[in-house]
C-alpha positions as CSV (number, residue, x, y, z in Angstrom):
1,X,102.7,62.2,65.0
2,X,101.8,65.3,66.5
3,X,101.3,68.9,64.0
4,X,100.3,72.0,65.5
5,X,99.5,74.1,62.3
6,X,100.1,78.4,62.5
7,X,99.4,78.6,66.2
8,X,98.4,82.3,67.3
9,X,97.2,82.2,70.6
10,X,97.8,84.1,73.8
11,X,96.8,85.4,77.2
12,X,94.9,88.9,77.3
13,X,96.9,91.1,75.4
14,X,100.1,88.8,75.9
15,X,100.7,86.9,72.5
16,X,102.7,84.0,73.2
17,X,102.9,82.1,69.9
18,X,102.1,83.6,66.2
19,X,101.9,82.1,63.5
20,X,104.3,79.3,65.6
21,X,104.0,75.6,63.9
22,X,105.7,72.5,65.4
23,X,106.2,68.5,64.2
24,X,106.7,66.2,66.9
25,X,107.3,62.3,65.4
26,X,105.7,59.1,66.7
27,X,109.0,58.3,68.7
28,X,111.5,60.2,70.4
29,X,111.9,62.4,74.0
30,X,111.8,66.1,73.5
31,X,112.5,68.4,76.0
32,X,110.8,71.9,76.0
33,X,113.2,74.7,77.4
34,X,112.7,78.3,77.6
35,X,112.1,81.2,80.7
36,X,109.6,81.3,82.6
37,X,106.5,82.9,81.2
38,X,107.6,81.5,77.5
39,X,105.0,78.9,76.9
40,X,106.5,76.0,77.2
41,X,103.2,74.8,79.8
42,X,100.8,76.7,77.3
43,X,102.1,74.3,74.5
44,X,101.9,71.2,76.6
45,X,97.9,72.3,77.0
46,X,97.5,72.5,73.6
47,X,99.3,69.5,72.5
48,X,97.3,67.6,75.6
49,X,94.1,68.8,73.7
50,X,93.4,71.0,77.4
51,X,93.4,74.7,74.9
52,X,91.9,74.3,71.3
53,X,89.9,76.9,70.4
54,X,89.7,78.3,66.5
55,X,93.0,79.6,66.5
56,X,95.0,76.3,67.1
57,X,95.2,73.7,64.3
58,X,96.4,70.4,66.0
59,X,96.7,67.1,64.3
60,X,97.2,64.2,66.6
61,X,98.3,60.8,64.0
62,X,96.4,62.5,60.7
63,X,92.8,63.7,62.9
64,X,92.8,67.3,63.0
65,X,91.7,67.4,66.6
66,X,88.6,70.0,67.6
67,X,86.0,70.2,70.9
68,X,84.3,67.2,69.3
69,X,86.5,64.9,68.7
70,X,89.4,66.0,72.0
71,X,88.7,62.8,73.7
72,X,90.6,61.2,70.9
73,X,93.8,62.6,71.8
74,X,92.9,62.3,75.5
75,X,92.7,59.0,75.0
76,X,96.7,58.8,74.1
77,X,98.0,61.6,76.0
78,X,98.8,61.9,79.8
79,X,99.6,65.4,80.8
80,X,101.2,65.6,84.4
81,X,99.9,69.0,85.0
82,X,102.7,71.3,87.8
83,X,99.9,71.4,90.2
84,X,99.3,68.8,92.8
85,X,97.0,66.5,91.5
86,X,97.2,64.2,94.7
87,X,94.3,62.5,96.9
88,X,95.2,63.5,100.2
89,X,93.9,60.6,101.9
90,X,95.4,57.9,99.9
91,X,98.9,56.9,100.8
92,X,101.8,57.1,97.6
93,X,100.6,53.7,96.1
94,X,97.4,53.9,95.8
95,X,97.7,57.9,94.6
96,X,100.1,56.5,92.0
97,X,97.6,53.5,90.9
98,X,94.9,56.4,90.1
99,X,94.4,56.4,86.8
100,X,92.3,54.4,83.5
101,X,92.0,51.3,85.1
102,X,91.5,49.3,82.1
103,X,94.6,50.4,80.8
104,X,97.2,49.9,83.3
105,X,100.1,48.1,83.4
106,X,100.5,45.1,85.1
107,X,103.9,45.9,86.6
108,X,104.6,47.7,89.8
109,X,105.9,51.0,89.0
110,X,106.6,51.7,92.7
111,X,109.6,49.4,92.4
112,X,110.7,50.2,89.1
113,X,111.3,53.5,90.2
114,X,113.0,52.6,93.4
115,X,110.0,54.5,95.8
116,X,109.6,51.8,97.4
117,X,110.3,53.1,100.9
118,X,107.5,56.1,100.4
119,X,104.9,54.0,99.1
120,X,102.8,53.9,102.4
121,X,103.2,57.3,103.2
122,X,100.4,60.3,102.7
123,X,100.7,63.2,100.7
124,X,101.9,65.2,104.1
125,X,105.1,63.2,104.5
126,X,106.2,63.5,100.9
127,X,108.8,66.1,99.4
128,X,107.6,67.8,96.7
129,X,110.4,65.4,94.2
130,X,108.7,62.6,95.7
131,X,105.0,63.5,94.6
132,X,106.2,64.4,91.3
133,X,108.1,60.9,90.9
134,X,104.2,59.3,92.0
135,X,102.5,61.3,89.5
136,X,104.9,60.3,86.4
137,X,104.3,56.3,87.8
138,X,100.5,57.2,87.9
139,X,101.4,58.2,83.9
140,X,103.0,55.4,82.7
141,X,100.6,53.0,84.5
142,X,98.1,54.7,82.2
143,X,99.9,52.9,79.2
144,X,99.4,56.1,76.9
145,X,101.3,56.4,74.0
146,X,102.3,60.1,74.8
147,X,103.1,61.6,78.5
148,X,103.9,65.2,78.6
């Protein structure tokens, strides 16, 4: 379970949330919607553990989660990030088999999500869909418990 606790936080002199709490539940998909400019890829950062700072009181499975302890929750979390995260020289498999190798799953994720005729292309040749369907298999070969 995931708390965020009386979240003020904000950019400058922009104040995004205050006073904002949220409950997410071990299981479920959620689905953050709002304008542009809302939050929604502030939140993510915090609930990824990327922003705490003394104004965020996050609470990843009953650890209240600080600078010390954020590899914790890094340890469960995958955040695909909206910038391209790709190695330029590595065709779509092996960019989509980065990740905690310890971790990953056994399975071909290429297939599962039917990319198998991009697999042996480089980041050049791939639509911008395509690289974001390789980052999300690069995800769930890390075998987290959370992807956001």
């Amino acid at each position: 379970m995931i708390k965020i606790k009386n979240l003020t936080f904000g950019y400058q002199n922009n104040l995004i949330f205050n006073q904002s709490s949220l409950v997410l539940p071990d299981n479920g998909v959620f689905i953050l919607k709002g304008d542009n400019g809302c939050g929604k890829s502030t939140l993510l950062k915090i609930i990824s553990g990327d922003l705490i700072n003394e104004n965020i009181t996050l609470e990843y499975n009953g650890s209240i989660i600080n600078n010390d302890n954020r590899q914790y929750l890094t340890s469960h979390i995958t955040y695909i990030a909206q910038t391209n995260n790709f190695v330029s020289f590595l065709n779509a498999s092996e960019n989509a088999s980065l990740g905690n190798v310890t971790h990953r799953r056994k399975i071909n994720t290429l297939t599962l999500l039917n990319n198998e005729k991009f697999k042996n292309r480089k980041e050049c040749q791939l639509s911008n869909g395509e690289k974001v369907l390789i980052t999300l298999e690069r995800a769930i070969n890390e075998n987290k418990n959370i992807i956001l």
